[in-house]
C-alpha positions in Angstrom: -16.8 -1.2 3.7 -16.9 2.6 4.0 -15.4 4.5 1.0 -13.4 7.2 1.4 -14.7 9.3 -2.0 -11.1 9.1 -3.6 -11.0 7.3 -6.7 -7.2 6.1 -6.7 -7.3 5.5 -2.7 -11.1 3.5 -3.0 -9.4 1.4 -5.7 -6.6 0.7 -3.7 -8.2 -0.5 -1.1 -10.1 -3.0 -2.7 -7.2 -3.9 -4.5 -5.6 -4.9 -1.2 -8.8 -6.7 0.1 -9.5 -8.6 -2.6 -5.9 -9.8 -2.2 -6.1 -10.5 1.4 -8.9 -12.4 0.9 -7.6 -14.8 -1.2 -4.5 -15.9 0.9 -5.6 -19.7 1.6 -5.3 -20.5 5.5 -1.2 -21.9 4.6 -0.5 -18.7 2.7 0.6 -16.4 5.5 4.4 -17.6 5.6 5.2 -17.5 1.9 8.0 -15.2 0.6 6.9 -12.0 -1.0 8.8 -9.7 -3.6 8.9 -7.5 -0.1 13.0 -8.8 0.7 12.3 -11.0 3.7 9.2 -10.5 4.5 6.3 -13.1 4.4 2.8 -12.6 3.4 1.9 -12.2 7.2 4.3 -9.6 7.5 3.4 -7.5 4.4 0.0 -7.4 5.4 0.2 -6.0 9.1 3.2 -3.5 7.6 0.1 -2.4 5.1 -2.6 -2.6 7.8 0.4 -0.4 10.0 0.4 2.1 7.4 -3.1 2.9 6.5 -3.4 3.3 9.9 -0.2 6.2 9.9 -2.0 7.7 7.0 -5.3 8.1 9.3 -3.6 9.6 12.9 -1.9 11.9 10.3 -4.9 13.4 9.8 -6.9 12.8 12.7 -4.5 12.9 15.4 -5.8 9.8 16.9 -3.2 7.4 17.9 -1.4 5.6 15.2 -0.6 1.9 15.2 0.4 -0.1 18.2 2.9 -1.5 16.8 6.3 -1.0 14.4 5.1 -1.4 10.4 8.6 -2.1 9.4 9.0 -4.6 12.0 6.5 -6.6 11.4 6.1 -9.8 13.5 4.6 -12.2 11.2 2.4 -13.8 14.3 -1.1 -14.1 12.9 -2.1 -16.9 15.5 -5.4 -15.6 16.8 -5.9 -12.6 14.3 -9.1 -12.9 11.7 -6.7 -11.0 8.5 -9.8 -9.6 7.0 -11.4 -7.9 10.4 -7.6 -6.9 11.0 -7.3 -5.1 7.9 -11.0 -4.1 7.8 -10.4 -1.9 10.7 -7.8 -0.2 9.0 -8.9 0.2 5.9 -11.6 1.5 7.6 -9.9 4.3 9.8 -7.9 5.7 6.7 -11.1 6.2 4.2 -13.2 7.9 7.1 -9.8 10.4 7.8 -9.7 11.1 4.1 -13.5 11.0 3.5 -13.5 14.3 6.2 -10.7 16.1 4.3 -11.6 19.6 2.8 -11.0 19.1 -1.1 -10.3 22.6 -1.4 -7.5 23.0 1.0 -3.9 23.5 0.1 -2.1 20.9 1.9 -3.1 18.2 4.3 -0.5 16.3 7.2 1.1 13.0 6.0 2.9 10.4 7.6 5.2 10.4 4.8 7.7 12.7 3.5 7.3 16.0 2.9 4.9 15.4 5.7 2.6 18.0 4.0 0.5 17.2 0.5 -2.3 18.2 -1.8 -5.2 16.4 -0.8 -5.4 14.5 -3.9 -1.8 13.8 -3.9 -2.0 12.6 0.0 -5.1 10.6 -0.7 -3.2 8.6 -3.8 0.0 8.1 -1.4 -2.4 6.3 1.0 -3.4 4.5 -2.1 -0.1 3.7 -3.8 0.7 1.7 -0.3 -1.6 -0.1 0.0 -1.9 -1.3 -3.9 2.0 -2.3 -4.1 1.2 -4.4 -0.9 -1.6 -5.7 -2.3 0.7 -6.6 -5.9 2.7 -8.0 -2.9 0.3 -10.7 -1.3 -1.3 -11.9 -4.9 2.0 -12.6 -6.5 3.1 -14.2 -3.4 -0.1 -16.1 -3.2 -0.3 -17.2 -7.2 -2.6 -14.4 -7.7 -3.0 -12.5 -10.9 -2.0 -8.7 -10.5 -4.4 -6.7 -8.4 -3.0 -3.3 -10.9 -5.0 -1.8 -13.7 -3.8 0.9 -16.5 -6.3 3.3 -14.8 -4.9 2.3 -11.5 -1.1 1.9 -12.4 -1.5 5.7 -13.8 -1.9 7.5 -11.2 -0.1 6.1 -8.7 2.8 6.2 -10.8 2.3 10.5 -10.7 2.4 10.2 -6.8 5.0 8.0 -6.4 7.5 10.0 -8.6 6.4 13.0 -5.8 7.3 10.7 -3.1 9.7 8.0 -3.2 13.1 9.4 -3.8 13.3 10.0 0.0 11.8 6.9 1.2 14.4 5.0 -0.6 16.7 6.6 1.7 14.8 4.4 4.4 14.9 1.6 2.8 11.2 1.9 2.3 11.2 1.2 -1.4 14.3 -0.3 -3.2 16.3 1.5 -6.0 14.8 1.5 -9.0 14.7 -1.0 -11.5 15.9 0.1 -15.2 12.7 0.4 -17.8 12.3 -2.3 -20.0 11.2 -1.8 -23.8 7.1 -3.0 -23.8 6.8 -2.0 -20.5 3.2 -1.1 -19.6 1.8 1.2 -17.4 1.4 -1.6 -14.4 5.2 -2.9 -15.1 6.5 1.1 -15.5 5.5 2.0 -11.8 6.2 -1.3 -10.1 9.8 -0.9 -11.9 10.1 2.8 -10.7 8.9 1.3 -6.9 12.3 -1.4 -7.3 9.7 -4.7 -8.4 10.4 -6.7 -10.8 7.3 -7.1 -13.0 7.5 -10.9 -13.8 8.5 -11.7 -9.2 7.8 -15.2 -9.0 8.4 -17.0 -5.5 9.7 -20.5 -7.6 
């Protein structure tokens, strides 16, 4: 496991392992809160975008396949080495980035960010995946306050145009008692309580 030196993006990613790791063997073709999309499917589009987040900065070639058009074949794949790899690629890329400089290339819009900011969007995708996958498997919620916090501050500099590609739904209305977990997830179009029954 090679840490990237980004707090919010290290976090992430072990939120998302951890989560992976706990799919049992019949778990990969459950529903997720992701709208048609299975367990399977939500973890290649995550292991696909961690992956963008890396060429972005490297220029190395990025995934060799589609992230939203995810297959759902896992016959043959080992899902930890699979997202090993990945998570891998995108902590080196942002382990190399200068600190200090003023922006650095994303895959997402505006296509240019503050490190910090770019680092945490890397890290707010993969932690909603990985709220994804343990809901989907029974899990408890892979979020923390500390977590929830600032991912919240990058997705409010980020989503508005990727709900325009249907990469995050509209946003869900704030509830009174809300905490910090269920006040992003809301903002990202989750519903807090998802349950697959």
């Amino acid at each position: 496991m090679f840490s990237s030196g980004w707090d919010v993006l290290d976090a992430s990613h072990e939120a998302l392992r951890t989560a992976v790791r706990a799919v049992p063997a019949d778990g990969w073709d459950l529903p997720t809160p992701c709208t048609d999309w299975t367990v399977a499917q939500v973890l290649q589009h995550a292991v696909g975008d961690q992956i963008g987040f890396a060429a972005a900065l490297t220029g190395e070639p990025g995934p060799g396949f589609n992230p939203f058009a995810p297959s759902g074949e896992m016959e043959g794949v080992d899902p930890t080495a699979f997202l090993e790899d990945a998570l891998t690629r995108a902590a080196k890329a942002w382990a190399g980035v200068d600190r200090d400089a003023a922006e650095v290339p994303t895959p997402v819009p505006p296509h240019k960010m503050s490190p910090w900011s770019g680092s945490a969007a890397c890290g707010l995708d993969a932690a909603v995946h990985a709220w994804d996958i343990a809901l989907a498997t029974g899990r408890p919620s892979p979020l923390t306050p500390e977590l929830a916090r600032p991912l919240l501050k990058v997705a409010r500099e980020i989503v508005e145009p990727l709900r325009t590609y249907g990469a995050y739904a509209a946003a869900l209305n704030p509830q009174q008692g809300d905490d910090d977990e269920a006040v992003l997830l809301r903002y990202l179009g989750r519903d807090p309580h998802w349950s697959a029954s």
